[in-house]
N, CA, C and O atoms as CSV, one atom per row, in Angstrom:
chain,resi,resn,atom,element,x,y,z
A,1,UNK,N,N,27.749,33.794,-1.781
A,1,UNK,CA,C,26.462,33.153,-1.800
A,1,UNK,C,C,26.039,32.710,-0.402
A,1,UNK,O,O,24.879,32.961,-0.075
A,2,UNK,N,N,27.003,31.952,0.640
A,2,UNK,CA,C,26.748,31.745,1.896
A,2,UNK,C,C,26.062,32.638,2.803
A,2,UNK,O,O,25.456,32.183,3.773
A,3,UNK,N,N,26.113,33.906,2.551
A,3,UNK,CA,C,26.218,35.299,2.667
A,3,UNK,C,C,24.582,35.226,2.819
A,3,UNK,O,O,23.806,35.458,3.747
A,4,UNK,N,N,24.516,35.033,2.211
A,4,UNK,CA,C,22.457,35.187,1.702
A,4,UNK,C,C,21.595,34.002,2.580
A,4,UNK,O,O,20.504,34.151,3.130
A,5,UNK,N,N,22.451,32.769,2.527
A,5,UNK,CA,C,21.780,32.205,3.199
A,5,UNK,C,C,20.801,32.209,4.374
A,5,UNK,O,O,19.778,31.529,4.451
A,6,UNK,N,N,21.470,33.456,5.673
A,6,UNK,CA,C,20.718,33.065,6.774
A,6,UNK,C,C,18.948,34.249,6.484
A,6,UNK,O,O,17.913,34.391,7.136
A,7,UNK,N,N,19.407,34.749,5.356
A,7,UNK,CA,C,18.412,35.819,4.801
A,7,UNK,C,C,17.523,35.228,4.410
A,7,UNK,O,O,16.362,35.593,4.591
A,8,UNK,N,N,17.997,33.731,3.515
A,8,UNK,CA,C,16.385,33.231,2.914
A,8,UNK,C,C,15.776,32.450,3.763
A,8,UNK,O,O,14.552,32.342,3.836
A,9,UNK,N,N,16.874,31.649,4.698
A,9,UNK,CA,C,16.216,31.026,5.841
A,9,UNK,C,C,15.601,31.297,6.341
A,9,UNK,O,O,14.603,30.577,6.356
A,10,UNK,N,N,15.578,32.625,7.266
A,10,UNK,CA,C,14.120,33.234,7.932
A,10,UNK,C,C,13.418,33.733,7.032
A,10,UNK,O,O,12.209,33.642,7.248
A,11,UNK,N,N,13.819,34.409,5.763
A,11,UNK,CA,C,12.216,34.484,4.724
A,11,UNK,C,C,11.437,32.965,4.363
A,11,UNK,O,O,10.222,32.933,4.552
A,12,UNK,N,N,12.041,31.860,3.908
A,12,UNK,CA,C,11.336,30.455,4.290
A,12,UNK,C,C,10.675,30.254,5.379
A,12,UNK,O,O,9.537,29.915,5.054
A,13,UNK,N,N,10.778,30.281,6.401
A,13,UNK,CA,C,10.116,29.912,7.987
A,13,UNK,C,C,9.525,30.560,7.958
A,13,UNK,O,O,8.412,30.323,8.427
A,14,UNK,N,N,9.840,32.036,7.321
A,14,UNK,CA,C,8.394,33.296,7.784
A,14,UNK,C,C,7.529,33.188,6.671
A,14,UNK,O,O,6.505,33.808,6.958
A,15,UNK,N,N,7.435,32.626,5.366
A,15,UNK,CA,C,6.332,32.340,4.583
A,15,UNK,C,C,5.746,31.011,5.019
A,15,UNK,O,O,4.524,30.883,5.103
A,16,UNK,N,N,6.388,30.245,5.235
A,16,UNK,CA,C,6.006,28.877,6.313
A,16,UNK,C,C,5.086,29.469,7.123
A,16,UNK,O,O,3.948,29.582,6.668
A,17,UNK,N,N,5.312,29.870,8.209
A,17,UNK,CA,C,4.438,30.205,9.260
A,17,UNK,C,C,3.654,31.157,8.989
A,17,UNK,O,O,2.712,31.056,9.776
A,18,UNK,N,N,3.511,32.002,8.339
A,18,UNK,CA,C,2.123,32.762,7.189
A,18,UNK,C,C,1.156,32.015,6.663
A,18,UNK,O,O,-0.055,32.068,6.873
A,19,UNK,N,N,1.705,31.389,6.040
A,19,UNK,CA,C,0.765,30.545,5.117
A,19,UNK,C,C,0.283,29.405,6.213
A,19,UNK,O,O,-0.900,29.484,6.546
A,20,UNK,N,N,1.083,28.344,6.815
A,20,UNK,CA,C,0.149,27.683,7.903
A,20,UNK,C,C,-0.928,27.967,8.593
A,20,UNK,O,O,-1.938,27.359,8.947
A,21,UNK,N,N,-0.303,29.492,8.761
A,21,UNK,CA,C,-1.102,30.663,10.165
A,21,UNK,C,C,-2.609,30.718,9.132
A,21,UNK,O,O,-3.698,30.165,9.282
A,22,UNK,N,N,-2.164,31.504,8.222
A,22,UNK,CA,C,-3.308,31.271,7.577
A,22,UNK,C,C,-4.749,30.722,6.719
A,22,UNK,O,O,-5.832,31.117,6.286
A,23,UNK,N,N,-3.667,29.230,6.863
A,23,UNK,CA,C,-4.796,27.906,6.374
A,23,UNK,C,C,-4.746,27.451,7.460
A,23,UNK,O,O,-5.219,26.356,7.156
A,24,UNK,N,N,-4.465,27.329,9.068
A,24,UNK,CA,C,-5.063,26.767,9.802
A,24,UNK,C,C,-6.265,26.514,10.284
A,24,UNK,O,O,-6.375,27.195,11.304
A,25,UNK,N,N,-7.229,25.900,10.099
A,25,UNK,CA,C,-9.023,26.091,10.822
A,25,UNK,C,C,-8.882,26.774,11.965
A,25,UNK,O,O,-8.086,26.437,12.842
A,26,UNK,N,N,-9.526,27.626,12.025
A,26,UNK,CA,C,-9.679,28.310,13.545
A,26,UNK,C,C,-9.882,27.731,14.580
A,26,UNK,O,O,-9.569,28.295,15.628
A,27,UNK,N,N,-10.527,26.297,14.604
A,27,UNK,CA,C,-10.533,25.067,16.364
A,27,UNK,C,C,-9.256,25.185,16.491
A,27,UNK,O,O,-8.860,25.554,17.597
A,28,UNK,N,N,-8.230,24.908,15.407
A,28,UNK,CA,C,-6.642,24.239,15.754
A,28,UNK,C,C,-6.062,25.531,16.041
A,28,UNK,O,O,-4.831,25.497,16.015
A,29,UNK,N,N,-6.578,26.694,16.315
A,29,UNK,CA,C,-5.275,28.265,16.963
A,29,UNK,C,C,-5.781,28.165,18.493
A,29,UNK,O,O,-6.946,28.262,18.881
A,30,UNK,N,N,-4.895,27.999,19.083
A,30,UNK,CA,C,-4.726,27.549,20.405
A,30,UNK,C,C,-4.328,29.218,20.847
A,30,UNK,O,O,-4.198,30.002,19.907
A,31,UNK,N,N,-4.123,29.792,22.389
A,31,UNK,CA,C,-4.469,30.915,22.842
A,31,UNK,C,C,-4.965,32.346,22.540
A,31,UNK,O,O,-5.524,33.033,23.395
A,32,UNK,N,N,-4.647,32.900,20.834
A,32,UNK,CA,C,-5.251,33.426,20.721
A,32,UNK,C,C,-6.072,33.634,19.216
A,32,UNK,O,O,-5.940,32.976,18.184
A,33,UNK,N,N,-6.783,34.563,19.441
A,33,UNK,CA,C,-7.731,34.883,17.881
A,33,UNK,C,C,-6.981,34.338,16.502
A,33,UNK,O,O,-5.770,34.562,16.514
A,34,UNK,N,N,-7.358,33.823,15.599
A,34,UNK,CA,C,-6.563,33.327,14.432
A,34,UNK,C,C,-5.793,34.714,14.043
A,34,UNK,O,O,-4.564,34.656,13.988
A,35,UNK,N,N,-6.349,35.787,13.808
A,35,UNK,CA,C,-6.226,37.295,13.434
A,35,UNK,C,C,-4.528,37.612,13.835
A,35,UNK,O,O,-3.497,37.625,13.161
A,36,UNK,N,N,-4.856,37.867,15.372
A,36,UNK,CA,C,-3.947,38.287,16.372
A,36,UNK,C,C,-3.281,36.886,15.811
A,36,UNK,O,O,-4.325,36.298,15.529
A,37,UNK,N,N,-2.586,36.279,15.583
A,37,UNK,CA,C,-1.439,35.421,15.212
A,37,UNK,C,C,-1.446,35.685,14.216
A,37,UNK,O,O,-0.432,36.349,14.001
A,38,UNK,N,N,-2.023,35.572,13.352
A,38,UNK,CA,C,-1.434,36.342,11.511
A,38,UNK,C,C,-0.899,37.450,11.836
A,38,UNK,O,O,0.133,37.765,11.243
A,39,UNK,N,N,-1.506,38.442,12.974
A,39,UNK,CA,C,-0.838,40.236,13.257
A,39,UNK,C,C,0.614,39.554,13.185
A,39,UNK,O,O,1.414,39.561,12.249
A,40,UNK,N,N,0.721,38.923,14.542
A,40,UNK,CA,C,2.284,38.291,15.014
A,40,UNK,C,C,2.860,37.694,14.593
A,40,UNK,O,O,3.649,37.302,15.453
A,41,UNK,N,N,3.101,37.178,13.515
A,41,UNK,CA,C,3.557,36.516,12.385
A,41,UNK,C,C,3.929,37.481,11.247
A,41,UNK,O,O,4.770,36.897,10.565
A,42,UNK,N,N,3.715,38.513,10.819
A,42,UNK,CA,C,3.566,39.442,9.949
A,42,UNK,C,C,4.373,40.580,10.690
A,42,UNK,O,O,5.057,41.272,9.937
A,43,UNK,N,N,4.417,40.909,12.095
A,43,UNK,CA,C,5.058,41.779,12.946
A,43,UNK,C,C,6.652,41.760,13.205
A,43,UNK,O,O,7.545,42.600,13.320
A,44,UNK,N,N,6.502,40.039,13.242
A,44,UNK,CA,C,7.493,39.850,14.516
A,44,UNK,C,C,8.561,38.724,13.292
A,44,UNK,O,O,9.589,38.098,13.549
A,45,UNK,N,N,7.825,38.829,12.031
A,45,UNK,CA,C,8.777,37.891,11.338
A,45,UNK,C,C,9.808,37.948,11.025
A,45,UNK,O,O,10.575,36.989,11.111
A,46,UNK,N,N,10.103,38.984,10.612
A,46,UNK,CA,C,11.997,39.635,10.909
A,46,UNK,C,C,12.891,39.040,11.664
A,46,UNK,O,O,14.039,38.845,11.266
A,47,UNK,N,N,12.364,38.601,13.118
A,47,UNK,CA,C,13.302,38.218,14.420
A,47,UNK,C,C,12.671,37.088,14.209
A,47,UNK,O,O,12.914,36.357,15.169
A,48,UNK,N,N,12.212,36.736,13.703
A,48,UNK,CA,C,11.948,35.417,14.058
A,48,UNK,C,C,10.870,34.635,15.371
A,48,UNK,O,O,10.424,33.541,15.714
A,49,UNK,N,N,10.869,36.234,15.790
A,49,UNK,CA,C,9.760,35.811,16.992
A,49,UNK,C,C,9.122,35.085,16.787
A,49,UNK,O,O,9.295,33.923,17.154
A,50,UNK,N,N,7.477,35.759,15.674
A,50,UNK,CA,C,6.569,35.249,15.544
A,50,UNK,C,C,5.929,34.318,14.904
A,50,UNK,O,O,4.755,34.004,15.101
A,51,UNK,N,N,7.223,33.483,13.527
A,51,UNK,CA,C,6.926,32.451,13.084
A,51,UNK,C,C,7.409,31.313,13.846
A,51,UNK,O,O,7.346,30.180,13.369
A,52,UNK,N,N,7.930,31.561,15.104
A,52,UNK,CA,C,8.763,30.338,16.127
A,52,UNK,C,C,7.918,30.429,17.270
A,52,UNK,O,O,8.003,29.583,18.161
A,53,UNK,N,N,7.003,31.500,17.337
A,53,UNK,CA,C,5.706,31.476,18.586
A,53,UNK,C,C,4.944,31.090,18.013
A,53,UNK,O,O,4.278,30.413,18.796
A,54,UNK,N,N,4.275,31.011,16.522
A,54,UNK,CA,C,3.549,30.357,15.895
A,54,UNK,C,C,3.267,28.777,15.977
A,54,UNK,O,O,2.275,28.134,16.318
A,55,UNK,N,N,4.601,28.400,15.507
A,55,UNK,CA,C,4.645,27.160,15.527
A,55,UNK,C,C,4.857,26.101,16.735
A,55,UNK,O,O,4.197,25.065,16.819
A,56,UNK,N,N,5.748,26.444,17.558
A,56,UNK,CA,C,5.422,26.327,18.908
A,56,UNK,C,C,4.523,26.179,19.589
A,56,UNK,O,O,4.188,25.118,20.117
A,57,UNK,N,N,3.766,27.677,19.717
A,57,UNK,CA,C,2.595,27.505,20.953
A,57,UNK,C,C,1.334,27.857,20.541
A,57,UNK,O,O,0.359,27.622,21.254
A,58,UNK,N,N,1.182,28.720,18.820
A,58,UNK,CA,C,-0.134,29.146,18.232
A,58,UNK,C,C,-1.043,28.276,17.582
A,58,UNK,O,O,-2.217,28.600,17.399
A,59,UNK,N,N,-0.378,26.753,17.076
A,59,UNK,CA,C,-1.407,25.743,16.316
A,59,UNK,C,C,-1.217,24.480,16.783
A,59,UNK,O,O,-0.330,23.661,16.541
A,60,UNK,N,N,-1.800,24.454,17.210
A,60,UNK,CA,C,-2.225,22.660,17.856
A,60,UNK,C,C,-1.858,21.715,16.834
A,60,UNK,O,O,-2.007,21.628,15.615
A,61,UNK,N,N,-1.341,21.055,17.726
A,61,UNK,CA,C,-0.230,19.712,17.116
A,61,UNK,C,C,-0.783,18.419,17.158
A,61,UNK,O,O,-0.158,17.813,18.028
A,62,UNK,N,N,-1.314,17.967,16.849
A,62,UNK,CA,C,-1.817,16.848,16.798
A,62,UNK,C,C,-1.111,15.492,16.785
A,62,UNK,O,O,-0.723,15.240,15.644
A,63,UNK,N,N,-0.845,14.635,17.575
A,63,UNK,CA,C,0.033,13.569,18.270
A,63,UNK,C,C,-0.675,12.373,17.874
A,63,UNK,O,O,-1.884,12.231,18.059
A,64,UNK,N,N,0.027,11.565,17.364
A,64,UNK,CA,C,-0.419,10.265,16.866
A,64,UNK,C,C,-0.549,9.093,17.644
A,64,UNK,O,O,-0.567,7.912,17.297
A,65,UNK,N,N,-0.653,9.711,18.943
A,65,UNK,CA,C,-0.961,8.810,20.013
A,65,UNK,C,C,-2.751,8.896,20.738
A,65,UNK,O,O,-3.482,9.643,21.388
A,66,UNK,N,N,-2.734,7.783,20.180
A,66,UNK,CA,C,-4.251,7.826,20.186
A,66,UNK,C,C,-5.423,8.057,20.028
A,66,UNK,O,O,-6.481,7.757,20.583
A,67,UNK,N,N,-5.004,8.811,18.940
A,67,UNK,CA,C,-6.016,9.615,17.632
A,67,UNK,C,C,-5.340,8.677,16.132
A,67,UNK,O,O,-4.136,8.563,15.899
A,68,UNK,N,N,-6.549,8.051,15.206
A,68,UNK,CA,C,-6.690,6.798,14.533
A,68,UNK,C,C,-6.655,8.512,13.554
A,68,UNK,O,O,-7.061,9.571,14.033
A,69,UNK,N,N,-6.067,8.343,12.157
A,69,UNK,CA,C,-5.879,9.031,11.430
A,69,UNK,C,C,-5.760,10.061,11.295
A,69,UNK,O,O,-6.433,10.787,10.563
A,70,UNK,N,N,-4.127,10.599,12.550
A,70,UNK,CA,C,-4.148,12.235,12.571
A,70,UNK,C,C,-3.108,12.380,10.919
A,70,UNK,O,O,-3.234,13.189,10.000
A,71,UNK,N,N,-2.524,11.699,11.022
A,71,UNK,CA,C,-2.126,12.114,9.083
A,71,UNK,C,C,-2.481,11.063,8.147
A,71,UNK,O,O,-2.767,9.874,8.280
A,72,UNK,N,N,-2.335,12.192,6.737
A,72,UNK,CA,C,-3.031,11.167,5.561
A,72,UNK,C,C,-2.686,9.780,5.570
A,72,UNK,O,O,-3.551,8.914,5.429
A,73,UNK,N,N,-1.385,9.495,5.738
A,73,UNK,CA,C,-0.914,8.177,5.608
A,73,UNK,C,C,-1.850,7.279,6.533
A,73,UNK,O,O,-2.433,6.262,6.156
A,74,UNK,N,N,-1.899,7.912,7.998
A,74,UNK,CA,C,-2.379,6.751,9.582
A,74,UNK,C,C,-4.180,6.300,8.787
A,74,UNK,O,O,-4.775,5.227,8.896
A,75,UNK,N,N,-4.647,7.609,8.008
A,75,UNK,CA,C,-5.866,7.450,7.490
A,75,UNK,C,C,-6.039,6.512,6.523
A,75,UNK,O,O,-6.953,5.688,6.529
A,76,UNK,N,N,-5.005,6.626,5.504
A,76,UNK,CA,C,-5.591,5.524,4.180
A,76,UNK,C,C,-5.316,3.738,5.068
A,76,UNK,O,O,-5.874,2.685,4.759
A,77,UNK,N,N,-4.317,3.959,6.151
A,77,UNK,CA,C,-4.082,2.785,6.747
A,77,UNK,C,C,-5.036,2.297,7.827
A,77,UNK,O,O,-5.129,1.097,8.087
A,78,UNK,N,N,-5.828,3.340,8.529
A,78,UNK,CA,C,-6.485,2.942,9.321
A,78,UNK,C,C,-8.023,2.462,8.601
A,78,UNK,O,O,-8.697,1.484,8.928
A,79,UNK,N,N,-8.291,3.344,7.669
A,79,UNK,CA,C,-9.848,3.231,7.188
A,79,UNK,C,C,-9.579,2.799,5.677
A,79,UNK,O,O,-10.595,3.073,5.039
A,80,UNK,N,N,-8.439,2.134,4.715
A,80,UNK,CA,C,-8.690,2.030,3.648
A,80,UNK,C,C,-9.376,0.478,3.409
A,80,UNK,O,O,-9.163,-0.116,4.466
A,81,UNK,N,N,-9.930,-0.211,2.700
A,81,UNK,CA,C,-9.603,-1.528,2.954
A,81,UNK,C,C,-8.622,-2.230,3.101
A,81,UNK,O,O,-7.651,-2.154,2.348
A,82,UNK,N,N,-8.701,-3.067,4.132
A,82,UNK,CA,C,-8.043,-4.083,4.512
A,82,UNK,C,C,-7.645,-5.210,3.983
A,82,UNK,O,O,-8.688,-5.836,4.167
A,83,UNK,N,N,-7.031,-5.870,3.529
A,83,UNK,CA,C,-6.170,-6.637,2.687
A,83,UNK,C,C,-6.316,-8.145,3.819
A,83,UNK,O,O,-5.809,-8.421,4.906
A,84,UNK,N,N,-7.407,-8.961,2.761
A,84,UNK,CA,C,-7.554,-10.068,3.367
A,84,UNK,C,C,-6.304,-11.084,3.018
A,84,UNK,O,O,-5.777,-10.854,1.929
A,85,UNK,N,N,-5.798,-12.079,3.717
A,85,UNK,CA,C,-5.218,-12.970,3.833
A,85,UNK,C,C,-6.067,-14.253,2.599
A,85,UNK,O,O,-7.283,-14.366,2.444
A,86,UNK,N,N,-5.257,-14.858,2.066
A,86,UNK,CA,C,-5.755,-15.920,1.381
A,86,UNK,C,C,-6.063,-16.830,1.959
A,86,UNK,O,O,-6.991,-17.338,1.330
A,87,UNK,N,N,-5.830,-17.447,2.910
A,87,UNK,CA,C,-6.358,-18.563,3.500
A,87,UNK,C,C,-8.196,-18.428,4.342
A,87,UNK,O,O,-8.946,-19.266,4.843
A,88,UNK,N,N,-8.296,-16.775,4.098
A,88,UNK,CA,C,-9.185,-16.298,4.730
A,88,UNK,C,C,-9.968,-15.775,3.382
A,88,UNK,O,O,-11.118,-15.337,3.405
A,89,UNK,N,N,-9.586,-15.830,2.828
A,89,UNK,CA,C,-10.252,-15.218,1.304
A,89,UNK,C,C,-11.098,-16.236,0.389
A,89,UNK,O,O,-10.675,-16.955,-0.515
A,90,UNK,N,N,-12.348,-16.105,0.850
A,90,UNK,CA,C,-13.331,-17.118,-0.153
A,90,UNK,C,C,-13.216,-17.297,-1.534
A,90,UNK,O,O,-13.158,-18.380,-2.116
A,91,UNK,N,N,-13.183,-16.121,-2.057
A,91,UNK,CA,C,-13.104,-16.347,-4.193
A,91,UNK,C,C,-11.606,-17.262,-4.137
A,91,UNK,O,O,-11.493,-18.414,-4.554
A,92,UNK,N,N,-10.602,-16.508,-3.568
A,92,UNK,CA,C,-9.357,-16.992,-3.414
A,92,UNK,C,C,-9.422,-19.023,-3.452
A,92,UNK,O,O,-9.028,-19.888,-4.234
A,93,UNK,N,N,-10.090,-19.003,-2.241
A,93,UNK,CA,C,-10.076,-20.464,-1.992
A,93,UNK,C,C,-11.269,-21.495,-3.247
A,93,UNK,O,O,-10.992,-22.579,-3.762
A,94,UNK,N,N,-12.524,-20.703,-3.425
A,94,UNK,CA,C,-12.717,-21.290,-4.681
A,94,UNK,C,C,-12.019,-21.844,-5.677
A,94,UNK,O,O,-11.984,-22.973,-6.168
A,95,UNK,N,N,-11.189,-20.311,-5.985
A,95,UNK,CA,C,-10.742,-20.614,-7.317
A,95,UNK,C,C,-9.879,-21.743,-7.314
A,95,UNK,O,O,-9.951,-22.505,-8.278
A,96,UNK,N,N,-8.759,-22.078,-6.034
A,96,UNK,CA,C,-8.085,-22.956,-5.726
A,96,UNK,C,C,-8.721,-24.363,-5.759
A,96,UNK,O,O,-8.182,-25.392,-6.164
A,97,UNK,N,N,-9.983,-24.217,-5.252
A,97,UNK,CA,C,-10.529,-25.717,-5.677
A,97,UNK,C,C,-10.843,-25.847,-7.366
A,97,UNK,O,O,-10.753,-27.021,-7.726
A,98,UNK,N,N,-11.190,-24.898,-8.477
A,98,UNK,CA,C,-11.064,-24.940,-9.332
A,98,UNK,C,C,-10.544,-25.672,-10.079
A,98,UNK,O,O,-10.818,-26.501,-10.947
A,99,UNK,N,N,-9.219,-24.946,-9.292
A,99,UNK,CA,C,-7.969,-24.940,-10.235
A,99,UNK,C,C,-7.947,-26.855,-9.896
A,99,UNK,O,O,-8.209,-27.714,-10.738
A,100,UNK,N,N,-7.589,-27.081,-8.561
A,100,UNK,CA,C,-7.498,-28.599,-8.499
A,100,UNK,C,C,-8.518,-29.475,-9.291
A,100,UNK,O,O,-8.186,-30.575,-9.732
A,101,UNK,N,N,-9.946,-28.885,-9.484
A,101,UNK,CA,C,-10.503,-29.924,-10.038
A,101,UNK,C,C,-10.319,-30.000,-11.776
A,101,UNK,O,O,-10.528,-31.035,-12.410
A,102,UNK,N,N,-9.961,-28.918,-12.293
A,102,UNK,CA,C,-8.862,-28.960,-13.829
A,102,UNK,C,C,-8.014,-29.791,-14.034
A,102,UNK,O,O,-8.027,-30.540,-15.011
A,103,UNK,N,N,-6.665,-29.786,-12.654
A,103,UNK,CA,C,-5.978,-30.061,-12.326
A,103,UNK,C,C,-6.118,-31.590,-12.732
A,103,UNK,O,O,-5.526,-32.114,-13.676
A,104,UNK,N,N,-7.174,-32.342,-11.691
A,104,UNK,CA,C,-7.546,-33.655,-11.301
A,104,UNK,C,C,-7.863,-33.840,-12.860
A,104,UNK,O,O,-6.929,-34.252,-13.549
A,105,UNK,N,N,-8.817,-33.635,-13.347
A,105,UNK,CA,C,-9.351,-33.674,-14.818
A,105,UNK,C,C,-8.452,-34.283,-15.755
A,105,UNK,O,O,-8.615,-35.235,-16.518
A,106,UNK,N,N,-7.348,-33.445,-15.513
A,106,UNK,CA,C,-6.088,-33.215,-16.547
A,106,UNK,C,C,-5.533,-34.725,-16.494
A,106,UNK,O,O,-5.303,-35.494,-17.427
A,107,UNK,N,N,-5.423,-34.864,-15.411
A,107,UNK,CA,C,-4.401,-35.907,-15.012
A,107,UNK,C,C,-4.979,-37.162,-14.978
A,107,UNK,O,O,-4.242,-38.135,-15.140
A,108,UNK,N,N,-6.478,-37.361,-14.749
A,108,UNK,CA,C,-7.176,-38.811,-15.243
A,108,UNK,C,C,-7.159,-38.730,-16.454
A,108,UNK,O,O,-7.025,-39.832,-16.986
A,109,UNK,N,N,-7.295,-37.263,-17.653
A,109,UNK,CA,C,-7.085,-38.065,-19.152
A,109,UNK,C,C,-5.932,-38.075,-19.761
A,109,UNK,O,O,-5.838,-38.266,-20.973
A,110,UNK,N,N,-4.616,-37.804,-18.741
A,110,UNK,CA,C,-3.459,-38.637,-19.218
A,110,UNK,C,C,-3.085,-39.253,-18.998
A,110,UNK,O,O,-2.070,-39.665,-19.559
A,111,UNK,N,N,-3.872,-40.012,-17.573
A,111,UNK,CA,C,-3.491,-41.304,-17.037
A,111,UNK,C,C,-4.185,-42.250,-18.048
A,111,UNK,O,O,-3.643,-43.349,-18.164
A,112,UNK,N,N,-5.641,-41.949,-19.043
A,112,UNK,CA,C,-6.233,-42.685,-19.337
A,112,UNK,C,C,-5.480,-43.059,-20.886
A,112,UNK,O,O,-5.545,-44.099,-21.541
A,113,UNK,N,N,-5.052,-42.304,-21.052
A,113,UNK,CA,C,-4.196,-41.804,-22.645
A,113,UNK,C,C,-2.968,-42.816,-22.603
A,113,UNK,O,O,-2.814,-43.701,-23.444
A,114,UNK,N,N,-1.972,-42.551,-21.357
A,114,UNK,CA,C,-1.059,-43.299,-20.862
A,114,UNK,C,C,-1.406,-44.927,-20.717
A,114,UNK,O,O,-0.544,-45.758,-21.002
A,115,UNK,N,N,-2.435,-45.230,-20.356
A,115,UNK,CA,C,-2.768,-46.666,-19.977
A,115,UNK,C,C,-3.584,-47.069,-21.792
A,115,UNK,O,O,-3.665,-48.280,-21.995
A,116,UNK,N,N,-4.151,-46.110,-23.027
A,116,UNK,CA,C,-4.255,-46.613,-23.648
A,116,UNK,C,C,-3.019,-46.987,-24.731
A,116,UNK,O,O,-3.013,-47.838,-25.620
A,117,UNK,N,N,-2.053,-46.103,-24.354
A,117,UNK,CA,C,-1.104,-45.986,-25.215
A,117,UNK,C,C,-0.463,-47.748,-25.597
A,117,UNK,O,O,-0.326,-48.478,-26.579
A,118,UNK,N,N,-0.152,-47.784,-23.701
A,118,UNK,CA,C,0.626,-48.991,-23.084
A,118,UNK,C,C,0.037,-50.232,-23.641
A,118,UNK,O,O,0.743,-51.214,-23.869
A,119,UNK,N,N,-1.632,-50.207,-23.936
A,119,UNK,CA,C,-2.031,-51.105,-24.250
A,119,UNK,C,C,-1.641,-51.857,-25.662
A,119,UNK,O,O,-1.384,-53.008,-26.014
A,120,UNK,N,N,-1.742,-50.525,-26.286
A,120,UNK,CA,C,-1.731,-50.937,-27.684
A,120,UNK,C,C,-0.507,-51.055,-28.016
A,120,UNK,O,O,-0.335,-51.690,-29.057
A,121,UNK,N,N,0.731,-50.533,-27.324
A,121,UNK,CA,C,2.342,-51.162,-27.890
A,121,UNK,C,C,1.947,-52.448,-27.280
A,121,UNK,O,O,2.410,-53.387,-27.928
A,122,UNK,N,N,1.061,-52.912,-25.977
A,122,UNK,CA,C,1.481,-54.448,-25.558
A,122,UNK,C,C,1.075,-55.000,-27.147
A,122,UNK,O,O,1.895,-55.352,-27.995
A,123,UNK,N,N,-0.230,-54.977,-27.285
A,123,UNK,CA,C,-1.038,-55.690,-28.578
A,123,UNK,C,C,0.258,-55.689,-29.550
A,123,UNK,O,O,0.728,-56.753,-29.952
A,124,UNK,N,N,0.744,-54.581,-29.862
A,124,UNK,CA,C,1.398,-54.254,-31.149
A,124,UNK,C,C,2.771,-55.760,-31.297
A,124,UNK,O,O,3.030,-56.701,-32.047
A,125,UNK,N,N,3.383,-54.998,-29.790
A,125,UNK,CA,C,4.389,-56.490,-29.324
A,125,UNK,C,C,3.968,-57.805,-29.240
A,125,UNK,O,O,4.707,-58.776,-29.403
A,126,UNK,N,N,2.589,-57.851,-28.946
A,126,UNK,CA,C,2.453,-59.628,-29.114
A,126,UNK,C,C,2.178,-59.606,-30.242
A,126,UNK,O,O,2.668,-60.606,-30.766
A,127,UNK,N,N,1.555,-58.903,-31.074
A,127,UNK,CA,C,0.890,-59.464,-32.519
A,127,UNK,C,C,2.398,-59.737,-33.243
A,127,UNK,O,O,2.560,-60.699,-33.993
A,128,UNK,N,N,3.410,-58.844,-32.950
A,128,UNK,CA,C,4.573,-59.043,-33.838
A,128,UNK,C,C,5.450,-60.142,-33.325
A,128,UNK,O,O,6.078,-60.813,-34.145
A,129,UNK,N,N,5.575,-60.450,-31.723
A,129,UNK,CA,C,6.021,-61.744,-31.413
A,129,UNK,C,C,5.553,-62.896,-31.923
A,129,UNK,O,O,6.354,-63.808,-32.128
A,130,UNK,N,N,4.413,-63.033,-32.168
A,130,UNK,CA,C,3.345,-64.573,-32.887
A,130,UNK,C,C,3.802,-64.072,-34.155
A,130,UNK,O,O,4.830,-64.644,-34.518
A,131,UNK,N,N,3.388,-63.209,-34.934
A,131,UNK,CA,C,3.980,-63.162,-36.292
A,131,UNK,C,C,5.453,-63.755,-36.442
A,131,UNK,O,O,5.522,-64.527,-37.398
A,132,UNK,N,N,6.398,-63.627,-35.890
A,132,UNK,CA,C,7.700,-64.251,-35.841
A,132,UNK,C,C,8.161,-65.818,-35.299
A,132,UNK,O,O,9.006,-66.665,-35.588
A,133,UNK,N,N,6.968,-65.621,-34.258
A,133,UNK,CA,C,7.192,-67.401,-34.453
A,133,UNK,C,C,6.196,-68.116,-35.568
A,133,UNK,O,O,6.873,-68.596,-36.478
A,134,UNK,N,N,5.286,-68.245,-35.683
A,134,UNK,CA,C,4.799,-68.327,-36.783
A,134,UNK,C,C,5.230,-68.510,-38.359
A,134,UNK,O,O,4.717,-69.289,-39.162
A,135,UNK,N,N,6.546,-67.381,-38.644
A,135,UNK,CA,C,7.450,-67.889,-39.787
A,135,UNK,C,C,8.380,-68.797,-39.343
A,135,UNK,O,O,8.610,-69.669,-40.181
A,136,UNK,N,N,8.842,-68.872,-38.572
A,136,UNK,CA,C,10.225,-69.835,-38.288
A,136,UNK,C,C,9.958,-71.235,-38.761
A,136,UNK,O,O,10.827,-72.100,-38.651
């Protein structure tokens, strides 16, 4: 099986460099005619020449230095929206005052609940303290 290997390897690289050769836009074929590099690619693919002159020196490479979305990824990152920060995020900070003024709400009517509760065990405790002196 090892045997076969270096056989499919250059048939891989040489359908590689076919098919690139041939979906490349014609701006990106750098010295010559798109044509004349499909010829040389199709010629020379056997040795390996012409899918390793292809890729090399026939299609422009595009360098991610200083060009803002030369691949899909640099693109959805450079131009997708931007992901605001919460402290910078208006609905965000609304809702946060919202939430506090619920919050606040909540907590004056169990403070108010709490202070009526307290009241009425005091009442409950004096009415039953006088009731007890009262029998003695």
């Amino acid at each position: 099986m090892l045997r076969y290997l270096p056989f499919l390897l250059i048939l891989v690289l040489w359908l590689y460099a076919f098919i690139d050769c041939v979906l490349t836009p014609e701006e990106e074929v750098r010295h010559l005619p798109k044509v004349v590099w499909v010829i040389i690619v199709l010629l020379f693919g056997q040795v390996l020449i012409g899918p390793i002159a292809w890729l090399a020196v026939g299609k422009e490479r595009r360098g991610s230095v200083g060009k803002k979305g030369s691949t899909p990824s640099e693109w959805h990152r450079n131009y997708g929206p931007t992901p605001v920060p919460p402290d910078d995020n208006p609905d965000f900070l609304k809702s946060l005052r919202e939430e506090n003024k619920k919050d606040e709400r909540l907590l004056k009517d169990w403070e108010a609940d709490l202070r009526r509760r307290e009241e009425r065990l005091r009442r409950d405790d004096d009415g039953t303290e006088e009731g007890k002196s009262s029998q003695s």
